[in-house]
DRENDO-1510 file (C-alpha; in Angstrom, 1 decimal, always signed):
<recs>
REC; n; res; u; v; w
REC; 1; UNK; -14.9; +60.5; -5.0 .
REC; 2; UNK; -12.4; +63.1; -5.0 .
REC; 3; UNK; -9.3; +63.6; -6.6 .
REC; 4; UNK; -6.8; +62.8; -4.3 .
REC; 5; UNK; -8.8; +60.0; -3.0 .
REC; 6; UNK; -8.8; +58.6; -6.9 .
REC; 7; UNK; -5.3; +59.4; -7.2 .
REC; 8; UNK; -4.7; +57.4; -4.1 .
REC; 9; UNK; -6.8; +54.6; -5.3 .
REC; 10; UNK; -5.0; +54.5; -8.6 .
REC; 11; UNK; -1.4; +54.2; -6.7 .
REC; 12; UNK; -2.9; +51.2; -4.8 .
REC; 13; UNK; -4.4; +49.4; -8.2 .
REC; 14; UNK; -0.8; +49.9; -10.1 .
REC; 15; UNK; +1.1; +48.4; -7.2 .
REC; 16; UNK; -1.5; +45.8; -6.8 .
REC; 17; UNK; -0.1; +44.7; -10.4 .
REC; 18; UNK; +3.1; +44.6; -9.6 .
REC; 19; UNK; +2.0; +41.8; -7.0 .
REC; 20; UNK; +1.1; +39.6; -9.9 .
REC; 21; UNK; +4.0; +40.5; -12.3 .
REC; 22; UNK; +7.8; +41.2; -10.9 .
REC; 23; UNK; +8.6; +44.7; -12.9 .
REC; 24; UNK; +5.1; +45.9; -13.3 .
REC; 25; UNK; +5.9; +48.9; -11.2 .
REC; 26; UNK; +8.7; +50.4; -13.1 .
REC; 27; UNK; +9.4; +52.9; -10.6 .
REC; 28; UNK; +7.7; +53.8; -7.2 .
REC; 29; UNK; +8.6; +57.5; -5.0 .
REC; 30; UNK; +5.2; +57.8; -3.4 .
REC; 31; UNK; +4.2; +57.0; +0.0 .
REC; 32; UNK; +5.5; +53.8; +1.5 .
REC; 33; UNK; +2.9; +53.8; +3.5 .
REC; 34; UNK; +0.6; +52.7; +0.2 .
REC; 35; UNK; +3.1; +49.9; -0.8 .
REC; 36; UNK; +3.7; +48.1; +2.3 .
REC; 37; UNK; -0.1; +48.1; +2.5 .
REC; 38; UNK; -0.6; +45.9; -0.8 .
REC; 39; UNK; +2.6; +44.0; +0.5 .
REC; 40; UNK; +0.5; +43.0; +3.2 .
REC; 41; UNK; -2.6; +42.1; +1.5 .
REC; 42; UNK; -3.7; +38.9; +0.1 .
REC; 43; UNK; -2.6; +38.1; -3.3 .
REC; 44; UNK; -5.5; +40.2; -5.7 .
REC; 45; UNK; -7.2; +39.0; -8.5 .
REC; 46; UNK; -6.6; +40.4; -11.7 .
REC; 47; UNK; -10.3; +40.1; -13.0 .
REC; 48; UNK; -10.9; +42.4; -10.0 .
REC; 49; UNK; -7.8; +44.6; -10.9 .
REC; 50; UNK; -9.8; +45.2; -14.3 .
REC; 51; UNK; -13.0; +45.8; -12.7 .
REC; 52; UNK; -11.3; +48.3; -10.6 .
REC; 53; UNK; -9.8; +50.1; -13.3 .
REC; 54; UNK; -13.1; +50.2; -15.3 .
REC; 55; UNK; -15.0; +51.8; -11.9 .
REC; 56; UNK; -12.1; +54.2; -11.4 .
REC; 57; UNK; -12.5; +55.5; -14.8 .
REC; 58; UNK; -16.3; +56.1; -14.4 .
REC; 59; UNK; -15.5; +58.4; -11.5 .
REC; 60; UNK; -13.6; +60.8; -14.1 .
REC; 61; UNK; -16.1; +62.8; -14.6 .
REC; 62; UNK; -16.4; +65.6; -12.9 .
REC; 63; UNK; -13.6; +64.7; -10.8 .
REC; 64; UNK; -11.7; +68.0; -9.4 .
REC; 65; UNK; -8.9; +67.4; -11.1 .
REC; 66; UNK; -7.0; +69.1; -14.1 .
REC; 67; UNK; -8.1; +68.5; -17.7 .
REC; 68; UNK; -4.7; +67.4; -18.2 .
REC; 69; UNK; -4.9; +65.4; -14.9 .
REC; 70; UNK; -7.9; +63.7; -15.7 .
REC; 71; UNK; -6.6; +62.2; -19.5 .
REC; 72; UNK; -3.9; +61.2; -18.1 .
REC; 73; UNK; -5.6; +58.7; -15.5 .
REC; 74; UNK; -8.1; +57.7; -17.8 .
REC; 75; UNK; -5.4; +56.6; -20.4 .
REC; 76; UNK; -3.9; +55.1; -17.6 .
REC; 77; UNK; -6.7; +52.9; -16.5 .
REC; 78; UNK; -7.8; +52.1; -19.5 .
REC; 79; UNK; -4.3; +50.5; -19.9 .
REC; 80; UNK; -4.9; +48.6; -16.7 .
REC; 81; UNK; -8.1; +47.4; -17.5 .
REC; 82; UNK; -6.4; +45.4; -20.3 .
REC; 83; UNK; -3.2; +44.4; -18.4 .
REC; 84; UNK; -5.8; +42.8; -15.7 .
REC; 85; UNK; -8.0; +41.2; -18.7 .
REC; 86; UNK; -5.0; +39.9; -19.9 .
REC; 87; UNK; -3.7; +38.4; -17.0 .
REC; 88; UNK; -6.9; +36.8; -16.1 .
REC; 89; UNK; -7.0; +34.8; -19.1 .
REC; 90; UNK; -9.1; +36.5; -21.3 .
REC; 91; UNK; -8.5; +36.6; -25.0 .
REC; 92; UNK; -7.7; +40.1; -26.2 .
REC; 93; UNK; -6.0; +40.6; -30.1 .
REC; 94; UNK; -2.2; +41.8; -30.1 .
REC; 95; UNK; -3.1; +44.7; -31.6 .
REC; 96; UNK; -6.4; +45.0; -29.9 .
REC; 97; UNK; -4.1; +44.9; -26.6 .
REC; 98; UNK; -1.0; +47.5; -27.8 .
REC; 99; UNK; -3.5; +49.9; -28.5 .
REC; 100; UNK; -5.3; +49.9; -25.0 .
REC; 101; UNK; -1.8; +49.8; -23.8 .
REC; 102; UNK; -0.3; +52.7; -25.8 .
REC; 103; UNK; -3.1; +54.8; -27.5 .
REC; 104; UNK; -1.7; +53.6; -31.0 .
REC; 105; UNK; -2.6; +51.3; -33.9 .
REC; 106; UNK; +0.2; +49.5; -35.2 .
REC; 107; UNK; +0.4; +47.5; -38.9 .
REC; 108; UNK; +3.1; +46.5; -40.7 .
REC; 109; UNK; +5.7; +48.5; -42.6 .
REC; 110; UNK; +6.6; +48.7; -45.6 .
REC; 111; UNK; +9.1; +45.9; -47.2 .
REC; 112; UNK; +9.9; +48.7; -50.2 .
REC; 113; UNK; +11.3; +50.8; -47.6 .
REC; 114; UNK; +13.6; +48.1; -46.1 .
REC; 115; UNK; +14.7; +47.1; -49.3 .
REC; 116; UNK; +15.9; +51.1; -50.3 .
REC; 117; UNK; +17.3; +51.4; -46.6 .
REC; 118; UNK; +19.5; +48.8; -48.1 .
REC; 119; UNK; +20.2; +50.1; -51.1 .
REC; 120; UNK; +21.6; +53.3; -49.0 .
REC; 121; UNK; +23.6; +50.8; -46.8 .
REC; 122; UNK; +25.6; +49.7; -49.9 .
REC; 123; UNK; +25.8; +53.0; -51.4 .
REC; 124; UNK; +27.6; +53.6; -47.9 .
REC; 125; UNK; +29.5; +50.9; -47.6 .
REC; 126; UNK; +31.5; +50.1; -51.5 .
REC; 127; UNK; +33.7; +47.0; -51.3 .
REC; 128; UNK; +33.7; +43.2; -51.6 .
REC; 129; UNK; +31.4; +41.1; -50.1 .
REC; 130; UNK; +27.5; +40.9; -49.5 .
REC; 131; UNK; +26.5; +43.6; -47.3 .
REC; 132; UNK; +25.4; +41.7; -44.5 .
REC; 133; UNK; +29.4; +40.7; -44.5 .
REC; 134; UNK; +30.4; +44.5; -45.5 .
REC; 135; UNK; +28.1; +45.7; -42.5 .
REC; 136; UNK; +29.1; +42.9; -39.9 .
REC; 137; UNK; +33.1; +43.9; -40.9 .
REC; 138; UNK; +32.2; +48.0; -40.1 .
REC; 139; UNK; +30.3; +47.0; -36.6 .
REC; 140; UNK; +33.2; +44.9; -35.8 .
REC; 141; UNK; +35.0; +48.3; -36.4 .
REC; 142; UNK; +32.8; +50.0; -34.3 .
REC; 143; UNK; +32.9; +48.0; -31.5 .
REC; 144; UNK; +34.1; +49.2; -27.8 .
REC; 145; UNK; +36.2; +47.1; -26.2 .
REC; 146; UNK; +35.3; +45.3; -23.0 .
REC; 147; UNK; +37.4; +46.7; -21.1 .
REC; 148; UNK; +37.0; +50.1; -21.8 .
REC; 149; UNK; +32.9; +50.1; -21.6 .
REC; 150; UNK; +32.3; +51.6; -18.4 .
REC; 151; UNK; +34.9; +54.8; -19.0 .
REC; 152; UNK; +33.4; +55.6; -22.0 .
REC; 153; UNK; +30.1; +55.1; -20.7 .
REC; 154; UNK; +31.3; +57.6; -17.4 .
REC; 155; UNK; +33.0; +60.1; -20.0 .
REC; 156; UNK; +29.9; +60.4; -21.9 .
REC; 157; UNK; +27.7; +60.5; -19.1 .
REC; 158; UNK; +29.9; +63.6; -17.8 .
REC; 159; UNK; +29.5; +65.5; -20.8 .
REC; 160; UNK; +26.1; +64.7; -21.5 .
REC; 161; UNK; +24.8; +65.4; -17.7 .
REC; 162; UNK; +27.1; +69.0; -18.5 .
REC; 163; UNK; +24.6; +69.6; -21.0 .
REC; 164; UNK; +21.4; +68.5; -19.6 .
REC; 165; UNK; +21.9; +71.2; -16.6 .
REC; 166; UNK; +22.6; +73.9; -19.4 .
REC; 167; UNK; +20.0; +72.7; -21.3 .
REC; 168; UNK; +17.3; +71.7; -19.1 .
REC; 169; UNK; +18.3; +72.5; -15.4 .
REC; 170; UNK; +18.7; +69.6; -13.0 .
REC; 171; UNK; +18.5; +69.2; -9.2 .
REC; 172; UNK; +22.0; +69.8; -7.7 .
REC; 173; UNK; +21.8; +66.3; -6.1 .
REC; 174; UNK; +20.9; +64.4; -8.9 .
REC; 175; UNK; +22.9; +61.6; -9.6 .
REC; 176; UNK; +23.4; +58.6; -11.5 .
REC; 177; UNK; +25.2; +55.2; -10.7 .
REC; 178; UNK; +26.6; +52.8; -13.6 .
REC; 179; UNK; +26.9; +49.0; -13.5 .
REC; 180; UNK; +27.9; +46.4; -16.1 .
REC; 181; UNK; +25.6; +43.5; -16.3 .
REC; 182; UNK; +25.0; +40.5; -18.0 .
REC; 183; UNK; +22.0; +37.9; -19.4 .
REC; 184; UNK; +19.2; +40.7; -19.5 .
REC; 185; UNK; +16.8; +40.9; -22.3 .
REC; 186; UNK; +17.7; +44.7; -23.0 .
REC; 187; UNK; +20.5; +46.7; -23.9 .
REC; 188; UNK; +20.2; +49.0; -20.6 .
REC; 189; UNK; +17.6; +49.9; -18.0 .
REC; 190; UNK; +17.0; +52.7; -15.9 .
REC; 191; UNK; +15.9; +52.1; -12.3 .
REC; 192; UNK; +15.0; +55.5; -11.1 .
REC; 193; UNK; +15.0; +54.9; -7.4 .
REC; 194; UNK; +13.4; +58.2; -6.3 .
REC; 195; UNK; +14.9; +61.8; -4.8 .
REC; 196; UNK; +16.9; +62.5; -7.8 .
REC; 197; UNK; +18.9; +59.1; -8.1 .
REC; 198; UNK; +19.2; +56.6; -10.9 .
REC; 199; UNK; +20.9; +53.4; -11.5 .
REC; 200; UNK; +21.4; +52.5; -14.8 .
REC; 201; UNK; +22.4; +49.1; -15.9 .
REC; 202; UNK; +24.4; +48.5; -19.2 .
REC; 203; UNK; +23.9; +44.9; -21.0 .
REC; 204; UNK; +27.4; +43.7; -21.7 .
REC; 205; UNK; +26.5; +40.4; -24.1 .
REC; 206; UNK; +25.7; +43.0; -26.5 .
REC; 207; UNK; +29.0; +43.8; -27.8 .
REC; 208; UNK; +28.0; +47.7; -27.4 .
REC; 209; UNK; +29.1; +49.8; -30.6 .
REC; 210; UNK; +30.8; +53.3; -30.5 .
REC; 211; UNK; +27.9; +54.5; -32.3 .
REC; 212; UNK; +25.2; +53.2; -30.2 .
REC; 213; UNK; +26.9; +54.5; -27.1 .
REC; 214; UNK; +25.9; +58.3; -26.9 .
REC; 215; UNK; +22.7; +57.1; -27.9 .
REC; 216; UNK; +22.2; +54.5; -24.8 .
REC; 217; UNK; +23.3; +57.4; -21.9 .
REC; 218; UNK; +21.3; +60.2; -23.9 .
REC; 219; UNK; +18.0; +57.3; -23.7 .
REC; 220; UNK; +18.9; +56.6; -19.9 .
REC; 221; UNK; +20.1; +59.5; -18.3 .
REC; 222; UNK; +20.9; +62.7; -19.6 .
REC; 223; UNK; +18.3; +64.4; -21.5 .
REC; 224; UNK; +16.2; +60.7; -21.3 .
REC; 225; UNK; +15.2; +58.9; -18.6 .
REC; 226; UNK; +16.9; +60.1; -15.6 .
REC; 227; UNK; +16.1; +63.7; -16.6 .
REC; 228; UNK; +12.6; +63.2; -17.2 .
REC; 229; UNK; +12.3; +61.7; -13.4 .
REC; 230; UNK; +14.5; +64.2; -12.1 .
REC; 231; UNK; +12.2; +66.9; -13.7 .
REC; 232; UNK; +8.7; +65.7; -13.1 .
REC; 233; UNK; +9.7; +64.3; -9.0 .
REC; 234; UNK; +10.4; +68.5; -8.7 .
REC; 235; UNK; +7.7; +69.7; -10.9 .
REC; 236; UNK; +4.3; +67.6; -11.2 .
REC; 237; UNK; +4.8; +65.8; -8.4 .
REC; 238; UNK; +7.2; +68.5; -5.8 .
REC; 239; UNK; +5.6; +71.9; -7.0 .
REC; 240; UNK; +2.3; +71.0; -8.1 .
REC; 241; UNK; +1.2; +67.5; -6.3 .
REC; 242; UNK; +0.6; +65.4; -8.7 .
REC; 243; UNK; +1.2; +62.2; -7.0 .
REC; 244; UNK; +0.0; +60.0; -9.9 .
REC; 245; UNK; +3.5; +60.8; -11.2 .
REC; 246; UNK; +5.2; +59.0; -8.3 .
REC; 247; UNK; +4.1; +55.9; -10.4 .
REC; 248; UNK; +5.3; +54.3; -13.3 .
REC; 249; UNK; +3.8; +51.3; -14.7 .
REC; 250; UNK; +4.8; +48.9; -17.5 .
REC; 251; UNK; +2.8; +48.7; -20.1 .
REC; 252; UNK; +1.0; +52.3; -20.0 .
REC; 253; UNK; +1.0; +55.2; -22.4 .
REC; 254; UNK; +3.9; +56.6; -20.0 .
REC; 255; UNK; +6.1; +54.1; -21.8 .
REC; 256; UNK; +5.5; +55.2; -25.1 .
REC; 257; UNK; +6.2; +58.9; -24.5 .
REC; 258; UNK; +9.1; +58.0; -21.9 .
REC; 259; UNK; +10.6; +55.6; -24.8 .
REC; 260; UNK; +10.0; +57.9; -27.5 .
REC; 261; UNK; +11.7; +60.9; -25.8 .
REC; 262; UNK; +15.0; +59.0; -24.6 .
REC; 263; UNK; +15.4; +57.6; -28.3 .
REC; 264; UNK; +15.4; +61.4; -29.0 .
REC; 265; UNK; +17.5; +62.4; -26.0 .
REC; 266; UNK; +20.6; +63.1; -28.7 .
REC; 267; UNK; +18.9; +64.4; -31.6 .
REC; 268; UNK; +17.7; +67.3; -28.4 .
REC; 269; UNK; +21.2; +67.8; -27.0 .
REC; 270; UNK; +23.5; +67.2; -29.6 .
REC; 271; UNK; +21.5; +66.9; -32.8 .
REC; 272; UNK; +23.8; +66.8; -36.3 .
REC; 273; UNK; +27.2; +66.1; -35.5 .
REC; 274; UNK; +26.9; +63.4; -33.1 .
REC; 275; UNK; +29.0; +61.6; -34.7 .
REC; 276; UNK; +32.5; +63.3; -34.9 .
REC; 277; UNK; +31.4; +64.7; -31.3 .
REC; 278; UNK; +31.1; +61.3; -30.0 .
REC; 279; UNK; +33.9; +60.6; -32.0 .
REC; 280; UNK; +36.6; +63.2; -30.5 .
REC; 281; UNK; +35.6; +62.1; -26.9 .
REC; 282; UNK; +36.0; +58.4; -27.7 .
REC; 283; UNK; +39.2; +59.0; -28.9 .
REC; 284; UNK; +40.8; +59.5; -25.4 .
REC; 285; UNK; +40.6; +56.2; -24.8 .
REC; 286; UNK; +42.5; +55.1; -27.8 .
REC; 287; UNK; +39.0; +54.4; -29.9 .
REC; 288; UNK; +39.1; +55.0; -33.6 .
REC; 289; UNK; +35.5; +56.2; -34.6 .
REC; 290; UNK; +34.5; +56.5; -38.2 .
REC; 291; UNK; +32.4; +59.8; -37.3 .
REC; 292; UNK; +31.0; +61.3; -39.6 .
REC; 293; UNK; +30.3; +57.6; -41.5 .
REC; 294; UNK; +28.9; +56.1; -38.6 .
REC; 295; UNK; +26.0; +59.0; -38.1 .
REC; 296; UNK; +25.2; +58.6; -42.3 .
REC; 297; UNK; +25.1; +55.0; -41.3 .
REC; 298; UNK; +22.8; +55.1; -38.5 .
REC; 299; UNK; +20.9; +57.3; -40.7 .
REC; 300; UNK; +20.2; +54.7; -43.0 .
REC; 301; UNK; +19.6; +51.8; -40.4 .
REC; 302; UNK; +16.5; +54.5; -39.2 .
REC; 303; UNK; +14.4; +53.7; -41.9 .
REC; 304; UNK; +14.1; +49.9; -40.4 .
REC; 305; UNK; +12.9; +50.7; -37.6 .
REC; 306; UNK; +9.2; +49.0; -37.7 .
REC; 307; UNK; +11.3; +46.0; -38.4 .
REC; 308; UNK; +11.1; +45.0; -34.9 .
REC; 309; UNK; +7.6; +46.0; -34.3 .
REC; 310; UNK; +7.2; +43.8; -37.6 .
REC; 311; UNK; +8.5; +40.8; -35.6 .
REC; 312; UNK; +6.3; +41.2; -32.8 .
REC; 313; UNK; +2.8; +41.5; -34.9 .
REC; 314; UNK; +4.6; +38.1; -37.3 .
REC; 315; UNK; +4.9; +36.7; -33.1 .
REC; 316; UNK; +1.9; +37.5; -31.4 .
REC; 317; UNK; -0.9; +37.9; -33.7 .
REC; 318; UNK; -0.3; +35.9; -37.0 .
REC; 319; UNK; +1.2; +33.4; -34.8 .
REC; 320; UNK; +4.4; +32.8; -36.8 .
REC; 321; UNK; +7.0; +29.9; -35.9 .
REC; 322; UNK; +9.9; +31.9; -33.9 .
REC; 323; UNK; +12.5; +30.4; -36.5 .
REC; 324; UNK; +10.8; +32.3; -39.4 .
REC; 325; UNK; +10.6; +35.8; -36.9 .
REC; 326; UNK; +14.2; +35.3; -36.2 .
REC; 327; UNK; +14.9; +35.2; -40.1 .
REC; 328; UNK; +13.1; +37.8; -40.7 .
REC; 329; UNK; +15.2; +40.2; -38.6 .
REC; 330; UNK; +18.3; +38.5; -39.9 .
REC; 331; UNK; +17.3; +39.5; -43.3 .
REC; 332; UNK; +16.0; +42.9; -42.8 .
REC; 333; UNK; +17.9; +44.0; -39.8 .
REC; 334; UNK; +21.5; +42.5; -41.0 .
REC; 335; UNK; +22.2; +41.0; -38.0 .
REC; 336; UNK; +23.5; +37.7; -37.0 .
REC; 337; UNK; +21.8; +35.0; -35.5 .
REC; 338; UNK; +22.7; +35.2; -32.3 .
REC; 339; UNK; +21.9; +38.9; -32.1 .
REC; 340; UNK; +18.2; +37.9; -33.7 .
REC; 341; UNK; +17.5; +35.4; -31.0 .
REC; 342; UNK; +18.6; +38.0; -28.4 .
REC; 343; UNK; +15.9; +40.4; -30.0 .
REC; 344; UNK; +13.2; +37.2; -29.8 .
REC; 345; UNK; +13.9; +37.0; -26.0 .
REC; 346; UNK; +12.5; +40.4; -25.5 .
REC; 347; UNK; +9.6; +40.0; -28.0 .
REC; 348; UNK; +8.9; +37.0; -26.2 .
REC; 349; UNK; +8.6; +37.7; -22.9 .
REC; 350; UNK; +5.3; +38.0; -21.0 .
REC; 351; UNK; +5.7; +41.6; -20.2 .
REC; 352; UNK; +7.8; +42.8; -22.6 .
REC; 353; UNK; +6.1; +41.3; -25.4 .
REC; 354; UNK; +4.2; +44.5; -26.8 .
REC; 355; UNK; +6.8; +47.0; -25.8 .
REC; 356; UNK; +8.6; +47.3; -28.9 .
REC; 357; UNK; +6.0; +49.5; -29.9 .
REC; 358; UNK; +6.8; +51.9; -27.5 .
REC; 359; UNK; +10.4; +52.7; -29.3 .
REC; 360; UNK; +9.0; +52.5; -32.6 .
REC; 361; UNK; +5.4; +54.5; -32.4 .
REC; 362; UNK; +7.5; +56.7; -30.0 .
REC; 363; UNK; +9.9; +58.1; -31.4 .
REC; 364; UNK; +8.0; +58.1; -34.9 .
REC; 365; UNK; +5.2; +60.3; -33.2 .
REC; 366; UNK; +7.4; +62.6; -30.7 .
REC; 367; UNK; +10.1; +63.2; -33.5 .
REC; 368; UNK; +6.7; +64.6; -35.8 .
REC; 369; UNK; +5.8; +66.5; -33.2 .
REC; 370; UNK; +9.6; +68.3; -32.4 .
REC; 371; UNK; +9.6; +68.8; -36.1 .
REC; 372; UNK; +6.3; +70.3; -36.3 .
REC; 373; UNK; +7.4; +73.3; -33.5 .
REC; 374; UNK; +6.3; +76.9; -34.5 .
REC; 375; UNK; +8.4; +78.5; -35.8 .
REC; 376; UNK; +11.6; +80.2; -34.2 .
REC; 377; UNK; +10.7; +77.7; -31.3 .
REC; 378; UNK; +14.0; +76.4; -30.2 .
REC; 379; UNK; +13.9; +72.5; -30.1 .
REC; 380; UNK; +15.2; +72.4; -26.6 .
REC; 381; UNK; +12.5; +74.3; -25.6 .
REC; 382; UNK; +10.1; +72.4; -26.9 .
REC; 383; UNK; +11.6; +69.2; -25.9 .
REC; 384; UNK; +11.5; +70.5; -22.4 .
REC; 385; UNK; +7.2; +69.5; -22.2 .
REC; 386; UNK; +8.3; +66.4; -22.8 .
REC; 387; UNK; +10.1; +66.2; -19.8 .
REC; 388; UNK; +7.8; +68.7; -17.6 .
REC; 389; UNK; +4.1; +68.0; -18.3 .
REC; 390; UNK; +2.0; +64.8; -18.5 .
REC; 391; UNK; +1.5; +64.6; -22.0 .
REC; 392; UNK; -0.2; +61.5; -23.5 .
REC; 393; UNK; +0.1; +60.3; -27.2 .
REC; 394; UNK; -3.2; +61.3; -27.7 .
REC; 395; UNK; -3.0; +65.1; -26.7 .
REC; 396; UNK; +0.6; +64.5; -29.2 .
REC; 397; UNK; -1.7; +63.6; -31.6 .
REC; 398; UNK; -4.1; +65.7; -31.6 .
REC; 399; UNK; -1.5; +68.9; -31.8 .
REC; 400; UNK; +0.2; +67.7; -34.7 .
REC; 401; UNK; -3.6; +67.5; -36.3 .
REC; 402; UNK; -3.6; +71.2; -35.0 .
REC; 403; UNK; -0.4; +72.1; -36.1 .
REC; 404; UNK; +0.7; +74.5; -39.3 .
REC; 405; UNK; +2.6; +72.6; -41.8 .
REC; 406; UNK; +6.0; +73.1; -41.6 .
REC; 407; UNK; +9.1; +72.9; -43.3 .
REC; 408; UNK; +11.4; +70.7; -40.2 .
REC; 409; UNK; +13.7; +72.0; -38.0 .
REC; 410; UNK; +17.2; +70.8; -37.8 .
REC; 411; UNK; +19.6; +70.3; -35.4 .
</recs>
């Protein structure tokens, strides 16, 4: 078989998915042509789906494709072949199935580290009260109100999109459309809709914090999501043809590097700082932002991140009652109840249900590997693969093995 012919095949099988599960297909620019033809066929079956998958990756070798190219599809279908095991009913292990999905192997953190994260988080935050009260009060603080979400979401988008073009370059036309929603399992979501145009939807049940704000745009848009679409719909896929990049599918090692490279869109285009900078555009609107407190904060809070990830191995493979997950991040997260349960609707759901990892293993592995740059390479520049080339964890991996100890980089 040749390459394009694969290519074309492996277009077809990820839509195909997306026939069985609403949201499979992430995003779709390619042909129309392909979709409407699986539109039009009969409903496919997902043992065949996997049987596909498995017969695409045996025509891998000696395909006449790029190296880069050819791990790329075979991580890719070996994703697939899970996702259509899964679906059929067979019995594949939770951590068994995250790994086919996103070339890591997760296990659970370590409780000592939550409990000095905490420790931190007091030493931050002196007063009366347990912390859990001391931290609730400073969110409250923190808190945008309703009615001014979507400015500050538009005045941080400006600035952050005035970056991104410095920074990165950006097709003139590019261009990304706001809307406040409701009742969604996430915070926000980026539908990148193809030719340089994203809507992104922000979650308003969350109660969205001054602090989390410049993180959310910087993940969707500008340097994360919306970038990275922008950049790779020009440059794989417009310059060099790589139409396997007009795809993206749920539940695939492009999640993991996509996720891990949002959650480290500020940290690229702001880095140290982020705070009073967020801080002195907020306050425009009349916001009072504790700067400089809120980014030691936040600081702190990073070392729980496998909390989550925690939750989903307690869920899906030591089949814990959902009462005891949703204590669990209570206690180790500081959060209410309500905000617990909100986190349980995501780790619950049939698709969603292993893609915690992808933030966690994400931006642990991608923020080793910015750190681990030669040296005088500026991070930007290095950030900028992330955005332009069709990495995989693996070949991540495998360059931090190959990498020189060094001290890390700030900014």
């Amino acid at each position: 078989m040749e390459g394009t012919q694969l290519v074309r095949e492996y277009l077809l099988l990820g839509l195909r998915f997306d026939r069985l599960v609403e949201g499979f297909v992430d995003a779709y620019t390619g042909d129309p042509a392909l979709r409407r033809q699986v539109e039009n066929e009969p409903a496919p079956d997902p043992s065949a789906l996997a049987a596909r998958a498995r017969d695409l990756r045996g025509e891998l070798a000696g395909i006449d494709l790029a190296p880069e190219r050819v791990r790329f599809l075979d991580a890719h279908l070996v994703a697939l072949e899970c996702s259509g095991r899964k679906l059929a009913g067979q019995d594949v292990g939770f951590v068994d199935e995250v790994e086919a999905y996103f070339q890591v192997r997760i296990s659970r953190g370590e409780e000592d580290g939550y409990r000095e994260a905490h420790r931190e988080l007091d030493r931050l935050l002196p007063g009366d009260g347990s912390l859990r009260e001391r931290l609730s009060a400073f969110r409250k603080r923190d808190e945008v109100p309703a009615e001014k979400l979507e400015s500050c979401v538009h005045a941080l988008s400006s600035v952050l999109r005035d970056k991104a073009r410095t920074v990165f370059g950006l097709p003139e036309q590019e261009t990304v459309q706001y809307e406040v929603v409701t009742d969604k399992p996430w915070s926000g979501f980026n539908y990148y809709l193809g030719d340089y145009r994203s809507k992104v939807a922000i979650n308003a049940d969350l109660g969205h914090r001054m602090a989390n704000l410049p993180h959310l745009i910087a993940h969707e848009s500008y340097p994360g999501h919306h970038t990275e679409h922008c950049r790779k719909e020009a440059g794989l896929v417009g310059e060099h043809g790589q139409t396997e990049q007009t795809i993206f599918l749920v539940n695939t090692p492009q999640c993991l590097m996509a996720e891990g490279l949002a959650d480290l869109g500020l940290h690229a285009l702001v880095g140290a700082g982020w705070g009073p900078w967020t801080q002195e555009i907020l306050g425009d609107f009349g916001l009072r932002m504790e700067g400089e407190q809120v980014e030691r904060m936040e600081g702190a809070v990073g070392a729980l991140l496998s909390v989550r990830q925690d939750a989903a191995l307690m869920l899906h493979h030591h089949g814990a009652d959902p009462d005891e997950v949703s204590a669990f991040l209570q206690r180790w997260l500081l959060v209410s109840e309500a905000r617990a349960k909100q986190m349980l609707r995501f780790l619950s759901d049939p698709l969603w249900r292993a893609y915690t990892t992808t933030y966690v293993e994400g931006y642990r592995l991608l923020r080793a590997w910015l750190d681990a740059r030669p040296g005088g390479q500026p991070l930007a520049e290095r950030y900028r693969r992330l955005l332009d080339e069709p990495l995989v964890p693996m070949t991540v991996r495998e360059e931090l093995a190959a990498a020189v100890p060094v001290v890390a980089h700030g900014g």
